[in-house]
N, C-alpha and C positions, 0 to 999 in steps of 0.2 A: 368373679366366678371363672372367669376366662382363664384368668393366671395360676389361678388353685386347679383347674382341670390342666392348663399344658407342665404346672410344675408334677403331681400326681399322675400324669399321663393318660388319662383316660378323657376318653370322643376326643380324640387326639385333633383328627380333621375336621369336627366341628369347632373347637377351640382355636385351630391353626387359622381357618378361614374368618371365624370371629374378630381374632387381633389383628391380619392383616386389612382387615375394614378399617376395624380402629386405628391403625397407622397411616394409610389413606385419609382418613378424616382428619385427623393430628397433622397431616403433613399439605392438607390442602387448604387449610386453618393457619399453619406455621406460613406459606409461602403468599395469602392473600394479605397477609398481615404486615411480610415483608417488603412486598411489593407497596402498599399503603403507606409504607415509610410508618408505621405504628412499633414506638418503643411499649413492648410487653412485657412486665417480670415475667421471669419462667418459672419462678418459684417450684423449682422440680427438685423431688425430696427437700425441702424444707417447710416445717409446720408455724414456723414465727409470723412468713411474710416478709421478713429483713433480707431475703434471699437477692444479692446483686447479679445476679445472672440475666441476662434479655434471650427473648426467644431470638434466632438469629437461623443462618444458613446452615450451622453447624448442627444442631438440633435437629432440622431439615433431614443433613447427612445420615446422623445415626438413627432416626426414624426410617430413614430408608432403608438402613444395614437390619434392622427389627422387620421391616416390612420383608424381605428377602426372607431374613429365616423366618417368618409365619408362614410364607410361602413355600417354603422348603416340608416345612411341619403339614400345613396341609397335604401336599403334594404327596408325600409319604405317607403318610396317614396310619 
């Protein structure tokens, strides 16, 4: 619902402030994980599960490039 409200633009600020939670959560989840030394598929966009990807610091990074513009999206509102 999140995604359909900031792609449709409307509760622009409630949407904005929504995702940036969920990027926070995603990103405090991606880095306990890292820390653990836990190898994780990331299976991000892929519906098989044959997805070779691991969650890593990169994942991290662009989560936080997401977190910034929800932030931006809120802010603006």
């Amino acid at each position: 619902m999140t995604g359909v409200a900031l792609i449709l633009g409307v509760w622009r600020r409630a949407a904005g402030l929504l995702s940036a939670a969920l990027f926070l959560a995603f990103m405090v989840a991606i880095a306990q994980a890292q820390i653990r030394g836990l190898e994780i598929g990331c299976g991000c966009f892929d519906v098989s599960g044959a997805s070779d990807s691991e969650v890593g610091w990169d994942l991290f990074a662009r989560d936080a490039l997401y977190l910034a513009a929800s932030v931006l999206i809120w802010r603006k509102g």
